[in-house]
N, C-alpha and C positions, 0 to 999 in steps of 0.2 A: 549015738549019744556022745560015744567018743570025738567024733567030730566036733560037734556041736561045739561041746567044750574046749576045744581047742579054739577055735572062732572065736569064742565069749571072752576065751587068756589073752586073747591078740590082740582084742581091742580095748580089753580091762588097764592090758600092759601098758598100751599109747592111744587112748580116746581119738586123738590126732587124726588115725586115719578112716575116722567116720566119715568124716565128710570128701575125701577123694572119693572114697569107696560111691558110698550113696551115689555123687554126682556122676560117676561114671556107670551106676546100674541103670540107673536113669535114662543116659546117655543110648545106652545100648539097647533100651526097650524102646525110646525113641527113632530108633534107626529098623531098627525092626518094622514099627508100624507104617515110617514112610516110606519103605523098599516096598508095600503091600502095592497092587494095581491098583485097587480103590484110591490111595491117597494121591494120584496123579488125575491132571486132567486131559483128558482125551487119551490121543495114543500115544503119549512121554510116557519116555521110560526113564529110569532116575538110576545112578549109577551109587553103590553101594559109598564111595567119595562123599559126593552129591548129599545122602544122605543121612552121614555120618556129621559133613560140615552144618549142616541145617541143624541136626540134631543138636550137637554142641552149641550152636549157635541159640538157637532156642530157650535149650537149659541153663545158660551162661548169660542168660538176657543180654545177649549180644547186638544181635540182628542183623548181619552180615550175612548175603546171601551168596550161593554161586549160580543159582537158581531164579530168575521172577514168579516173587511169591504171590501173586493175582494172574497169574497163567500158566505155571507149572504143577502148583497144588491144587486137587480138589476142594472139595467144602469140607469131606473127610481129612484129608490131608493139613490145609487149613488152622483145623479143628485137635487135631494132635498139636500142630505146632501151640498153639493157644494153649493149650493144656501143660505142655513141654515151659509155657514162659511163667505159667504159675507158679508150676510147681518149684520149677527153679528160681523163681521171685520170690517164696516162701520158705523155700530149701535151706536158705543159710541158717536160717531161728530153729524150724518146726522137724527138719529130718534130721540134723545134730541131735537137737533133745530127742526126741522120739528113739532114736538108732540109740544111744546112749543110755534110757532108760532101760531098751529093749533087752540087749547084753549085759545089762549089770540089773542083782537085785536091791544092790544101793550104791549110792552116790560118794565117793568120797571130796574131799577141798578138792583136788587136784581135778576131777571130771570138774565136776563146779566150775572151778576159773576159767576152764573150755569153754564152756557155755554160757558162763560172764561175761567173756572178752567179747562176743559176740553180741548178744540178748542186752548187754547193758545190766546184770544184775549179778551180785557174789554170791549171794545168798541163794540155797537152793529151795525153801519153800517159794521165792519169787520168780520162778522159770516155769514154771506151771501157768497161775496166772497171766505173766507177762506173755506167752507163746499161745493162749486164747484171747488174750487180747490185741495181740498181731496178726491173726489170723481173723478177729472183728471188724478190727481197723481196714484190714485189706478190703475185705469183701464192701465194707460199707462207702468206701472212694469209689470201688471200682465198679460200683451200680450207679451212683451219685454219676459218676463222670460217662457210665453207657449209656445213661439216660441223658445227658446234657447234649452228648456226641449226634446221637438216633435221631433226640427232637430238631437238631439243625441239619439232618441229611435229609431227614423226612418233609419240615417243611422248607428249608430253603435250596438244597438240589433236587427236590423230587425223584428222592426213591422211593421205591415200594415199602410196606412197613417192614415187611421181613427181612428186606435188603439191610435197613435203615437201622433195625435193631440188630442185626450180625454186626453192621461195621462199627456199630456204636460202640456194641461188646469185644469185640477184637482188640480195636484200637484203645480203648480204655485200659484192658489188661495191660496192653504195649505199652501204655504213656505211664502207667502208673509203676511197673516193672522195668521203667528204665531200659526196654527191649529195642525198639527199633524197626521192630516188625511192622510192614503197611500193605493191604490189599490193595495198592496201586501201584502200576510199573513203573511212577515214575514217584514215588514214594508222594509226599504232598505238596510238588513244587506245582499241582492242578491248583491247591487252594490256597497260596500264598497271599491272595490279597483277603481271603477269608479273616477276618480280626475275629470272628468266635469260636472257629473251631481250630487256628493257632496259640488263641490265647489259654481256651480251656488244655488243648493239649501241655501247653507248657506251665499251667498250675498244677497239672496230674505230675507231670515229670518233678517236678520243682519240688513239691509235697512228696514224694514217692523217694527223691534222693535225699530228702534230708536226713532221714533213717528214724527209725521207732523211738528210740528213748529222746530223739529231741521235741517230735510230735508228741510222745505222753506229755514232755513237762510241759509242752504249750498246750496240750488240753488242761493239763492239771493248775499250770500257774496264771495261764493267758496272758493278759501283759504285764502284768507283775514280775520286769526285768528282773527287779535284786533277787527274786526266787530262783532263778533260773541257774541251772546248773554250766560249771564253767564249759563245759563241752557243747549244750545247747545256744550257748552266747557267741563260742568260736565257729560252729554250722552256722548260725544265722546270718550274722555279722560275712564273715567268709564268703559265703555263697553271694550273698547281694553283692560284696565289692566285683565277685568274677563275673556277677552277671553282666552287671553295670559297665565295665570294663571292656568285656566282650563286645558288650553290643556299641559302644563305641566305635572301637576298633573296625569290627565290623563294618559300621557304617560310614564311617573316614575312605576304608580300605577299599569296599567295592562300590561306592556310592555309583561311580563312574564305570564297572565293567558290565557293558554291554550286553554281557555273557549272564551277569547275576543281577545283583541290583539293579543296575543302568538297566534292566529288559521291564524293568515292574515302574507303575506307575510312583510318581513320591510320596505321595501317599500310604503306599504301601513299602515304602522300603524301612523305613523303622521298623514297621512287623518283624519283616524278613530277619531285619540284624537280629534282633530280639531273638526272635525262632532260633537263630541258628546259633547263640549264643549258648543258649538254655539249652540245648542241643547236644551241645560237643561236651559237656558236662556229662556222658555215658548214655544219654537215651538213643542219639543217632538216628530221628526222624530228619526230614530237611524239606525243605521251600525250596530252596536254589541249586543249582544244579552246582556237587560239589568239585567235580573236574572242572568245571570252570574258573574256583578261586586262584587269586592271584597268589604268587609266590609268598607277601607279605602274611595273606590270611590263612595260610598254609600252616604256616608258624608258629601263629596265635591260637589255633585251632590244636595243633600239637599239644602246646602246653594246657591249654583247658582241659584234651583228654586225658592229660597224664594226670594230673591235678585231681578228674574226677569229681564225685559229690561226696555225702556223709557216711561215716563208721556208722555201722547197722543196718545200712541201706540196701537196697538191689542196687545199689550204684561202685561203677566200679575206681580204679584210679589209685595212686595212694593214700585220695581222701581229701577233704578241705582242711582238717583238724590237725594232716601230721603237717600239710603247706604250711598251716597260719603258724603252727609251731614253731619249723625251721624258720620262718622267716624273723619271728621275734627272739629266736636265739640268737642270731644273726645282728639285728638291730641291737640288742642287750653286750655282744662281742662288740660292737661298733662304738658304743655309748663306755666300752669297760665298767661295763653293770657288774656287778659278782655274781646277782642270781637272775633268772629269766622269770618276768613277772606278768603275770596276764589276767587284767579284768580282776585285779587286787587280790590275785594268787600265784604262790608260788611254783611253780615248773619245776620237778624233782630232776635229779640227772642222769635219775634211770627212765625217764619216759620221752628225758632228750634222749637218749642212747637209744631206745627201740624206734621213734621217728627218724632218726638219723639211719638204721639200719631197712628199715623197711622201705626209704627212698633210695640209699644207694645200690642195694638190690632189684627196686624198681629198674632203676637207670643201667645196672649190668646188663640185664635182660633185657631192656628195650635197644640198649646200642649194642649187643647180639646178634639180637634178630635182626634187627635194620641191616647189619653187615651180611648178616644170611640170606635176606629176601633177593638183596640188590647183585649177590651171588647164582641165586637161585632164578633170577628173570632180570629182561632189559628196563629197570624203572631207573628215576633218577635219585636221590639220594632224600630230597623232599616228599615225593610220592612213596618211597618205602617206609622213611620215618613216620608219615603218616597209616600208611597201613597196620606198619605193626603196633601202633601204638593205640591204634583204633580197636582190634584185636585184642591187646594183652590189659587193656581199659575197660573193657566190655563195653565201648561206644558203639560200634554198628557202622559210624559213616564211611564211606569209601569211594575212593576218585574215580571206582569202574573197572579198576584192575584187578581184583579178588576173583570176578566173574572168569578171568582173560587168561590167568595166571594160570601154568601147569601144576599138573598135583601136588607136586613135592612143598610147593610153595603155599597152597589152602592147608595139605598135612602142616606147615609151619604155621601156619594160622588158625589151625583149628588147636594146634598142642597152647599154643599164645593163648584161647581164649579161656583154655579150661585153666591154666595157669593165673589168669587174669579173675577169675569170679572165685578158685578153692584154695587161690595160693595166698592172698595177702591175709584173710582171717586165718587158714593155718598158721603162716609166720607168728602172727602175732600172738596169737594166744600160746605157739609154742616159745615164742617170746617171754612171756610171761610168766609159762612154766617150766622156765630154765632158771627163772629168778633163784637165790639164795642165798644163805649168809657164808663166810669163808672166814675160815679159823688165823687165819694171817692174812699180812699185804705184802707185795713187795716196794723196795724203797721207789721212791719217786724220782722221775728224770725226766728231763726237759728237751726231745727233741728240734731241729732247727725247721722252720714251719718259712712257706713261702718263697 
């Protein structure tokens, strides 16, 4: 009992470390049931590494294999991972509150704001509600999109129904959790000229990253823009410019490589951009093979993952919400605005101050690890930066070297990813509860800039 109690002080004291904790009990029960003989197929054997990277991966809606996960796992096997990208798809909302509740007989503001900064609400009679209605929402896309998935394998590749409905539900879960995860070795560059099941795949993703409170208020407002709350207007807005932008690029960039586009009919190379656009935004399925892209789309691809989808989301990144910010503080410094104004609201200077921290932290950690990878194995400076940022993004995509790379290097990629899905809602909520008011200032001074 005395224990107990002491556990319950721990996390009474800092809520904060609910959610490491959770995600790595997780983690480890994970690892556990894919070291089992069952979850392998045939006679692989899976090395405790191996196991540990899947798992994280899985949990951390990553999708980053060192593994091929349509020949290395069984259906059991498989079948944990699936469970592994739920859970961890619904982790951020449901085992915060849950764990939270569990340990405390009541709630104070401070646990509250935990669970705000996340969930989208201050209030604590609305975390209840809103964490059954995230867990409705889930379930209700990702039968909608098993059953969209099933009925196009079933009738237009001719699989068997049971086939047809596993991959339906697999891959559903994956598109909709931003995961990455595909029962095929060559992920879906088989069905790249397919326009239904890359299209349905990239509305599961698209819808899945936008994050919970911007899909309430579009149930609640529908197109009733001026209802729309400033955060669902900067996802919306946001996201379609990176789409748009991406797929562009995209298709300027490899229209002509042999390798990607140039190998698909024209036809189908808009798809392709499209896919892989939507893509690098944290889900990390693909159509084209991604060691093939050109140095240019490398780049491009770079910044999309770091960029990310929405606050609230399975999606990882520093977000579309903190980009669209800096960018108009930026503009607003450019113009010698005094205040940063968005969508006929004002921008306070403490919400510039916690975007401005949680990108530049982003960016320590990502040109870290890039010095670390490129330390750690012979890549070049492009294929690292890609890696880790694919990793600490919880995108999934990767040029083939994760597989290649010695331990030391997947251990830096698997620390990247758990960093990447518990680390930015930590910051920020502990962002938030560092807020307060200070009994004096000191005088003001003007350093020389630039």
């Amino acid at each position: 009992m005395l224990e107990l109690n002491r556990v319950r002080a721990m996390f009474l004291v800092n809520p904060l470390r609910i959610l490491p904790v959770s995600f790595a009990v997780i983690i480890v029960i994970g690892t556990a049931l894919l070291l089992l003989p069952i979850s392998t197929s045939g006679n692989r054997e899976t090395s405790l590494l191996d196991a540990i990277f899947t798992a994280t991966s899985a949990v951390c809606v990553t999708g980053l294999s060192v593994v091929d996960t349509a020949a290395h796992w069984s259906v059991f096997g498989q079948g944990v991972i699936l469970a592994l990208i739920q859970i961890g798809g619904l982790g951020i909302v449901t085992v915060v509150s849950i764990a939270v509740l569990l340990v405390s007989d009541r709630i104070g503001l401070s646990h509250t704001r935990v669970l705000g900064a996340d969930v989208g609400t201050e209030t604590y009679s609305g975390i209840g509600p809103l964490v059954r209605s995230v867990v409705i929402t889930t379930l209700i896309f990702e039968v909608l999109f098993a059953a969209v998935l099933a009925f196009r394998f079933f009738v237009s590749h001719d699989y068997e129904l049971s086939k047809a409905l596993l991959h339906g539900v697999f891959h559903s879960v994956s598109a909709w959790n931003n995961a990455g995860f595909a029962l095929y070795s060559d992920n879906f560059v088989s069905f790249a000229g397919d326009w239904f099941i890359s299209i349905a795949l990239c509305i599961a993703v698209i819808l899945g990253g936008l994050g919970f409170p911007v899909l309430r208020a579009m149930a609640r407002q529908k197109t009733q823009w001026h209802l729309w709350s400033l955060h669902s207007k900067l996802t919306v807005v946001t996201t379609l410019v990176l789409i748009v932008t991406g797929t562009f690029l995209f298709l300027v960039l490899e229209w002509s490589n042999s390798r990607t586009l140039g190998a698909l009919p024209e036809v189908s190379r808009p798809l392709a951009a499209f896919f892989h656009s939507v893509q690098t935004r944290t889900a990390g399925f693909n159509s084209v093979d991604t060691a093939a892209l050109g140095e240019e789309s490398l780049v491009v691809s770079i910044i999309l993952m770091f960029i990310g989808g929405g606050s609230g989301s399975t999606a990882g990144g520093i977000k579309v919400t903190t980009f669209a910010l800096l960018a108009f503080v930026i503009w607003a410094e450019f113009r010698g605005d005094r205040d940063v104004n968005m969508f006929g609201r004002r921008i306070s200077e403490e919400v510039q101050r916690q975007a401005l921290t949680i990108a530049l932290v982003a960016v320590g950690i990502f040109s870290s690890a890039t010095l670390l990878l490129m330390m750690l194995s012979d890549v070049s400076l492009s294929i690292a930066a890609f890696e880790v940022v694919s990793a600490l993004s919880t995108v999934g995509l990767s040029t083939g070297v994760t597989a290649n790379e010695g331990s030391l290097s997947q251990i830096l990629l698997t620390v990247l990813m758990f960093i990447g899905r518990v680390g930015p809602v930590t910051l920020a909520a502990a962002i938030t509860l560092r807020s307060r008011p200070h009994l004096f200032r000191y005088p003001t001074d003007r350093p020389l800039l630039g």
